[in-house]
Every structure is written in C-alpha cells, then in structure tokens.
N, C-alpha and C positions, 0 to 999 in steps of 0.2 A: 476252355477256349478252343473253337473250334483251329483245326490244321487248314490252311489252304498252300497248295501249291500254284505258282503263278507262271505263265509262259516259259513252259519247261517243255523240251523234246525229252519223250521217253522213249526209249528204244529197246526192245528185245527183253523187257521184263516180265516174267512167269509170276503173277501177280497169286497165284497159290504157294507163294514162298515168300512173297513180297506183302507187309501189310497197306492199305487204302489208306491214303490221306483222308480228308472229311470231305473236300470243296479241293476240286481243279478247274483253275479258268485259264483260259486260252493256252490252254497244253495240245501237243500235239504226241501222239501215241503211235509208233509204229512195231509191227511186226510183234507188238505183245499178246501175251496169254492169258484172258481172261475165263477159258472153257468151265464149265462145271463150276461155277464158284457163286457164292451169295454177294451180292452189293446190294447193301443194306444200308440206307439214309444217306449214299453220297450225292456229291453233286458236280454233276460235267455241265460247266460253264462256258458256250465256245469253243470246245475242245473237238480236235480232228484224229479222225481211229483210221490208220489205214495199214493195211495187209494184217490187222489185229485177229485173232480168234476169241470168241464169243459164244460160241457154241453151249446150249445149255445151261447158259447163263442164268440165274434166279435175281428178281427182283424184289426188292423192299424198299418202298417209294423212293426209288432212286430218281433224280431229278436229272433230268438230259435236256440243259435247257441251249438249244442251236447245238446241236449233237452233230458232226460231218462224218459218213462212214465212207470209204473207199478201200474197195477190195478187198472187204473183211467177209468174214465165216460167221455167219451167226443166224444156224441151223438151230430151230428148235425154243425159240427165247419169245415168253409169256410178257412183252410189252407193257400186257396189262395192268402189271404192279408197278407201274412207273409211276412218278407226280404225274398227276393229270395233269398241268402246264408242261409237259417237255414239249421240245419241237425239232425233227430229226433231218435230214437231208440224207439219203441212202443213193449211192455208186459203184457199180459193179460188183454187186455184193450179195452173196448167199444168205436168202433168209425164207430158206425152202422152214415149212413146218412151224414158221413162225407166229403168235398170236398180239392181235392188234385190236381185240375185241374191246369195242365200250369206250376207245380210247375219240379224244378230240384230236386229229389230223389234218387238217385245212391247211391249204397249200403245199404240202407234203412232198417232198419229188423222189420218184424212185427212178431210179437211172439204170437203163441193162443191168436191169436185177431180177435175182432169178427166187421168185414168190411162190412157187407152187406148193400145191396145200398149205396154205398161209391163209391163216381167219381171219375178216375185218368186220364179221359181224356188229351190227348194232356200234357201228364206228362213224365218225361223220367225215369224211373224205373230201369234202367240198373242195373245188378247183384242184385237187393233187392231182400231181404227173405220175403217170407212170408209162414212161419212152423206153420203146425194146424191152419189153418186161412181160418174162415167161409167168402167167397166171393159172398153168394147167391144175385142174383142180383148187383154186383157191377158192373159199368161198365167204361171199357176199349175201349175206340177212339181215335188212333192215339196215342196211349200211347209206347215208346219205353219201350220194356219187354226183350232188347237182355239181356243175360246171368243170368235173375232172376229165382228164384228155385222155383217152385211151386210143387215139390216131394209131401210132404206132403197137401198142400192145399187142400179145398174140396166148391164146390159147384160153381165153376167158370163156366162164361161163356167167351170164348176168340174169338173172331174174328181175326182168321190169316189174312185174307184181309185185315185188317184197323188198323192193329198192328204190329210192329218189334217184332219178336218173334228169333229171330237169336241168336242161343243157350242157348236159355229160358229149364228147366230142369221141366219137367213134369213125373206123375208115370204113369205106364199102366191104372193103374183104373181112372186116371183122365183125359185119351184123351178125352172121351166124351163132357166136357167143352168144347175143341177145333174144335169139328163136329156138334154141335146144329144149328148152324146156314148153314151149307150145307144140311138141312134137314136126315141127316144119324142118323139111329137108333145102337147104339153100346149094344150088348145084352151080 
C-alpha cells in the first residue's frame, strides 16, 4: 500500500537520514536537504520546495506533478528522468548546470532564475517564461521556443536554424542572442 503524506509543512529535514514517503500532495518543504540523493518513483503532488537544496539530485521517474520551487539550489539535476507529465513553476532559484533535455515544458515559468549552462535541448518550451533569467551559455537544440517570452531574459544565445522560435517574444536589447551565431556584430 502505497504511503502518502498529506498537507504537511516539512521543515529543515536532511532527507539523507530521513526515509521518502511514496506520494506527497500538497506539502510544503522548507529549508530541506535533498543534495546528492536518488528519488526514485515518488511523487510531489502540489507540493511547494522553498529555500530547499537539490543539488545533484538523481531522478527515477520521479513525478513532479505542479512542482513550486522558490529559492531553492538545485545545481546540477538531470530533469530528464522525471515522469514525463511533471509540471514545474521555478523562482529565484539556482539551476545553473541543469538538464531539461527531451522533457515536455509548456507553459513553464522560470522567475529570476539563474539557468546558465542549463540544456533544454530537444525540449518543447512552448509559451514558458523565462523573466530576469540569466541564460549565459544555456543551450537550446531543437528545442520548440514557439510563443515563449524572453522580453526580459538576458544573456541567451538562440540559434534560429535549429530552433522553433515561432512567436517566441524577444526585447530589442536582446536580438543580439538571436545573431551570434550568423557572425553579426549588433552595436
């Protein structure tokens, strides 16, 4: 019989000392320690992670279904072995080195977050946000970007060639992303 926990504030739990439930819905997580550890077949239901650490986190079709992160660490973590139905909402949150490859992300919001060399190749990104959000070196291959807002983003590099960019919303100051790779200087 699977464990669920239900509307529960966790707080300050180092979850490498602590065993996983199966199924958390609508729990809220704060200031815990999930770094370096395998979650393997749970499932965040609803669940809010904020000032959590994540860092190097290992997945096994861990399901994050409305997944809310705020102010959490989570440098380094291969997305891609998530259930393919998760669906996340990210806020001011480290997820420098992060992998997001192959994953389906539509609507997606990344909120002043800091994504550098973070992969979304071969990812479908349709309409996501990403407001105030450092992309330096992030890279996009094959990644659908139709109707995502990059107004405010800064430090992107986008290859139109090898991207759906099909009413993708860019500022004037951030075409240059868009022409690095045509060799064009924008002064």
């Amino acid at each position: 019989m699977e464990t669920i926990i239900e509307k529960q504030k966790i707080e300050k739990i180092d979850f490498s000392k602590e065993e996983f439930a199966e199924h958390y819905e609508n729990c809220l997580f704060v200031g815990c320690n999930f770094s370096n550890l395998l979650i393997g077949n749970v499932k965040f239901e609803n669940c809010r992670f904020e000032l959590c650490n994540l860092s190097l986190t290992k997945m096994n079709n861990t399901a994050w279904r409305d997944a809310f992160f705020v102010e959490c660490k989570m440098t380094g973590i291969n997305f891609s072995n998530s259930n393919p139905f998760s669906t996340f909402h990210f806020e001011k949150s480290n997820l420098q080195y992060a992998s997001f490859v192959e994953m389906k992300l539509q609507n997606t919001q990344f909120i002043e977050c800091n994504l550098q060399e973070a992969s979304f190749g071969d990812a479908n990104l349709s309409s996501a946000l990403f407001e105030e959000c450092d992309l330096l070196r992030a890279e996009f291959l094959h990644t659908n970007l139709s109707k995502a807002d990059f107004t405010s983003a800064h430090h992107y590099a986008i290859d139109p060639n090898t991207n759906t960019l099909k009413k993708a919303r860019f500022s004037r100051e951030g075409l240059e992303g868009l022409v690095l790779t045509f060799g064009i200087c924008v002064e």
